[in-house]
BAPA-735886 format. One record per residue (C-alpha): residue number from 1; residue in three letters; chain; x, y, z. Coordinates in nm, 3 decimals. Layout:
BAPA-735886
  num  residuo  cadena     east    north       up
  NUM      ALA       A        X        Y        Z
...
END
This chain:
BAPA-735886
  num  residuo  cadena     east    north       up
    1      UNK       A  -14.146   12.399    3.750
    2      UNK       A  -13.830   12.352    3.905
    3      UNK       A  -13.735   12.718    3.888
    4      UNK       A  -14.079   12.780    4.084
    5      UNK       A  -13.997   12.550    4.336
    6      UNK       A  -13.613   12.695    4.434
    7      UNK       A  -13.790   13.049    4.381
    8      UNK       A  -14.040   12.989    4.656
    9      UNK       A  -13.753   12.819    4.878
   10      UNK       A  -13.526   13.149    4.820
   11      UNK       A  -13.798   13.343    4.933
   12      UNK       A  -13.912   13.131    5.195
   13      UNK       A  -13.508   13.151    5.368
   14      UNK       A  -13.523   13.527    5.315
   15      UNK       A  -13.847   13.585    5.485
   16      UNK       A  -13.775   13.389    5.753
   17      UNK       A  -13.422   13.521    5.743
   18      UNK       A  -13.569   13.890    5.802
   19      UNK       A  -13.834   13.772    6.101
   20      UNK       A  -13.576   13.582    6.316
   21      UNK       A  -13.270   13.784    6.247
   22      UNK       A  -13.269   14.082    6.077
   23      UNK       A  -13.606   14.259    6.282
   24      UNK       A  -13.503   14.145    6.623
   25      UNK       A  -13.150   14.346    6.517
   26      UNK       A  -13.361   14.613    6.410
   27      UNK       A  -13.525   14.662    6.694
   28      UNK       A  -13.219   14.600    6.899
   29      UNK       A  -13.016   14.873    6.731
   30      UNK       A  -13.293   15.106    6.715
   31      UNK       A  -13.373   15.071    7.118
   32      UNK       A  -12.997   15.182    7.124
   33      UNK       A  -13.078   15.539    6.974
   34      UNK       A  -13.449   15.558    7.131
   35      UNK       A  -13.420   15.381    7.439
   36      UNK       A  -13.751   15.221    7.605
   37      UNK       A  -13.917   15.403    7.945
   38      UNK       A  -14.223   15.350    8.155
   39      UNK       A  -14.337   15.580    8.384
   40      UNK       A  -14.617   15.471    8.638
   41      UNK       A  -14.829   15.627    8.859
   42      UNK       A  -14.962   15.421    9.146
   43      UNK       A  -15.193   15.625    9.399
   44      UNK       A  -15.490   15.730    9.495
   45      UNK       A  -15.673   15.450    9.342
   46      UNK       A  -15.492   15.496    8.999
   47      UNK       A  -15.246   15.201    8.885
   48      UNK       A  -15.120   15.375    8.541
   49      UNK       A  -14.790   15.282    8.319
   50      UNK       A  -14.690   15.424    7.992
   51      UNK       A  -14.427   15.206    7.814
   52      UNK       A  -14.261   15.391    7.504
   53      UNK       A  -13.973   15.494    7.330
   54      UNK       A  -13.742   15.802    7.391
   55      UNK       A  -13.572   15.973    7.069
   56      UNK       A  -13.379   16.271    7.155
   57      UNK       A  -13.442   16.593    6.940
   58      UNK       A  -13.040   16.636    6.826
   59      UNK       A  -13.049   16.964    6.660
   60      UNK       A  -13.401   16.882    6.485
   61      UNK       A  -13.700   17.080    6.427
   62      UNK       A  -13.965   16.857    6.595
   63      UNK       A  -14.293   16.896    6.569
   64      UNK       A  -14.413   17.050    6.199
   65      UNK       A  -14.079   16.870    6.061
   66      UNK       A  -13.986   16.533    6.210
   67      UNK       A  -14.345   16.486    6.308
   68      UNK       A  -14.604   16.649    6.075
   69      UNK       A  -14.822   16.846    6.179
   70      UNK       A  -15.195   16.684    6.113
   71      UNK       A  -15.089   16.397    6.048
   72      UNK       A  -15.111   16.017    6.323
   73      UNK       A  -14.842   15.977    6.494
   74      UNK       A  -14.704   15.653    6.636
   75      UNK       A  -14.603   15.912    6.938
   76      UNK       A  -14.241   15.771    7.021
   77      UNK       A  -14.032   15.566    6.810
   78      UNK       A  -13.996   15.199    6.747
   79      UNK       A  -14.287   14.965    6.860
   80      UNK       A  -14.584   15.185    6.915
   81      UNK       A  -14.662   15.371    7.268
   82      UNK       A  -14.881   15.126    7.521
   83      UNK       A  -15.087   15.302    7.833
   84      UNK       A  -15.225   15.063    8.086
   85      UNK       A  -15.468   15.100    8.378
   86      UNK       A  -15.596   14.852    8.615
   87      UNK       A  -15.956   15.026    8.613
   88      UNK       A  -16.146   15.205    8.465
   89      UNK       A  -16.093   15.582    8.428
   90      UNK       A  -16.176   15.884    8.243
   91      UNK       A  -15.968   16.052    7.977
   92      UNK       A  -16.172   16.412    7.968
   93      UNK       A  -16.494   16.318    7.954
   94      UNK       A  -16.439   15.953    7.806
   95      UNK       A  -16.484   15.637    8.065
   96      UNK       A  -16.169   15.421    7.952
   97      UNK       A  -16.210   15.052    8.064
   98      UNK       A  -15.911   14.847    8.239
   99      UNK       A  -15.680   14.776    7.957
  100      UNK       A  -15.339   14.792    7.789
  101      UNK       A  -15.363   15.047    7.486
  102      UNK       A  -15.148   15.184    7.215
  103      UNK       A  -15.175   15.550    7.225
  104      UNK       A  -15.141   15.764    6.907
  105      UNK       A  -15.141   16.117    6.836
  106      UNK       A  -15.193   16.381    6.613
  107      UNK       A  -15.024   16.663    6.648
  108      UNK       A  -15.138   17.018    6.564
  109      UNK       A  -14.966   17.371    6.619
  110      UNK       A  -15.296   17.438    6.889
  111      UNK       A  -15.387   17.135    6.954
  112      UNK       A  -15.373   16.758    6.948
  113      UNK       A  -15.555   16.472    6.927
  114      UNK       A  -15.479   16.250    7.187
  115      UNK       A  -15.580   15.793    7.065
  116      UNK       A  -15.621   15.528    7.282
  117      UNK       A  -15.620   15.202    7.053
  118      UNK       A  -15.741   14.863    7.170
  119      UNK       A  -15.529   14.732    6.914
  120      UNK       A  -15.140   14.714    6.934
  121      UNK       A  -14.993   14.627    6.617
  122      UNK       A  -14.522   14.479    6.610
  123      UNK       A  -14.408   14.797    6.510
  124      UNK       A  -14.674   15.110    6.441
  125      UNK       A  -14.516   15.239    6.113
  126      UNK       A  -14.543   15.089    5.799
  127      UNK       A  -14.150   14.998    5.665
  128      UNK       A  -14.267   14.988    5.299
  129      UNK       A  -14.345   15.363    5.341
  130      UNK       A  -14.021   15.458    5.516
  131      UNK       A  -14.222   15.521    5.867
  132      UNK       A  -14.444   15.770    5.721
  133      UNK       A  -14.766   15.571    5.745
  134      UNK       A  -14.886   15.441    6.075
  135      UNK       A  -15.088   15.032    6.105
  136      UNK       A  -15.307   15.183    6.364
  137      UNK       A  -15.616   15.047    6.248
  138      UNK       A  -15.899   15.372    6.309
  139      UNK       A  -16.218   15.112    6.353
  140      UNK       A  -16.028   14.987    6.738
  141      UNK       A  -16.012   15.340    6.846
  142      UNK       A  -16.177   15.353    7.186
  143      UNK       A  -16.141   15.688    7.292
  144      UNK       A  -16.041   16.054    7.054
  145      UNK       A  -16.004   16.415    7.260
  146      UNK       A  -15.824   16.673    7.172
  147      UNK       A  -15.608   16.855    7.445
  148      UNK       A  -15.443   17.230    7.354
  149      UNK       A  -15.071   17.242    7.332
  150      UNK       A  -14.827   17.472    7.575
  151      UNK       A  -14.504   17.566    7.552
  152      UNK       A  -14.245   17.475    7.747
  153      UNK       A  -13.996   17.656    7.984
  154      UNK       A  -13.689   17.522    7.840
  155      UNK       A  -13.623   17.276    7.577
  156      UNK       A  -13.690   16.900    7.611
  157      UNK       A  -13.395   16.685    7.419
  158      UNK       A  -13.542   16.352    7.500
  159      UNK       A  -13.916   16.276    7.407
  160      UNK       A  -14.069   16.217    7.772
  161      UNK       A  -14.421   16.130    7.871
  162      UNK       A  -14.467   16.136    8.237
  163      UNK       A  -14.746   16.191    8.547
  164      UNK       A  -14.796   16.492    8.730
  165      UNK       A  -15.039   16.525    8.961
  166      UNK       A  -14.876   16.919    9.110
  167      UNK       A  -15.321   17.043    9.017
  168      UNK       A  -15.552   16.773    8.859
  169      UNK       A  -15.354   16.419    8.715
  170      UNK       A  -15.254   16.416    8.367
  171      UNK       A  -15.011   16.246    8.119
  172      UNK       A  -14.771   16.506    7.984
  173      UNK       A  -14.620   16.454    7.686
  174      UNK       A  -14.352   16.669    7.633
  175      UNK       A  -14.051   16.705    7.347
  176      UNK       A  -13.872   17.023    7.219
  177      UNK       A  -14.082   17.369    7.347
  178      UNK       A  -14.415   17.152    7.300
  179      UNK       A  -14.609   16.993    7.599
  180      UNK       A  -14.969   16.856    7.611
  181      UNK       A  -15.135   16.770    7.916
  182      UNK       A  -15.414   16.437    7.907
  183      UNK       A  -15.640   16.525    8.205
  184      UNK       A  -15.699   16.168    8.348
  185      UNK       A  -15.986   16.130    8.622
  186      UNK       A  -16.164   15.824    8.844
END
């Protein structure tokens, strides 16, 4: 009985050892490698931020290596990718209500599928499975498309996601020689 009891204190100390010290330095020293970046886009009736993280490509093959191909994608690193607009709009052909969202992907050679999650879970990746496995949790998807992928001019060492409005707004997300474009409408 008493070994039961100290067992359940040891374990007790390490869990909360590893909530209040050891993930907070987690996620310090990994925001050191992929720092956090919003972009926002604030006209024409559109009030828009993306809040992620920015890895940097360092020699690696991307997308079909780092990211699999066909597979979710927390899209970033660390705490999972949020999207928020202050009304409603539509992604495609899908009305998106005002909202804060963790956005997900699923990257393809042609094309992607592009998430928008009502849920956002701590971290996005499951640590028991090395960051392989993503919490997104499918039944709070909101909104699926799929956009086609281009190439880009010249290649992208930090993974960006950004606004352009230069034809019709979109969200670009771009890394490596791979760019997709999320058509976003009123």
């Amino acid at each position: 009985m008493k070994f039961l009891k100290w067992l359940l204190i040891i374990l007790s100390v390490l869990g909360l050892l590893s909530y209040f010290v050891i993930g907070p330095y987690m996620q310090e020293q990994t925001k050191k490698i992929s720092p956090e970046e919003t972009n926002t886009y604030v006209q024409d009736g559109f009030d828009l931020s993306v809040n992620y993280s920015s890895p940097a490509k360092k020699d690696r093959v991307i997308f079909g290596e780092l990211v699999p191909y066909n597979t979710v994608w927390r899209t970033g690193a660390n705490e999972p990718t949020t999207f928020t607009t202050a009304s409603a709009i539509r992604i495609i052909d899908q009305e998106l209500p005002p909202g804060t969202y963790s956005l997900w992907t699923i990257p393809g050679e042609k094309n992607w599928s592009v998430i928008f999650n009502t849920e956002i879970p701590d971290w996005g990746v499951s640590l028991l499975s090395g960051g392989k496995e993503t919490t997104r949790t499918p039944e709070k998807d909101i909104i699926k498309v799929e956009v086609p992928v281009e190439g880009t001019a010249t290649t992208v060492e930090k993974f960006t996601i950004e606004f352009s409005d230069k034809e019709n707004l979109s969200m670009d997300i771009s890394w490596d020689t791979t760019k997709v474009k999320v058509p976003i409408k009123k």
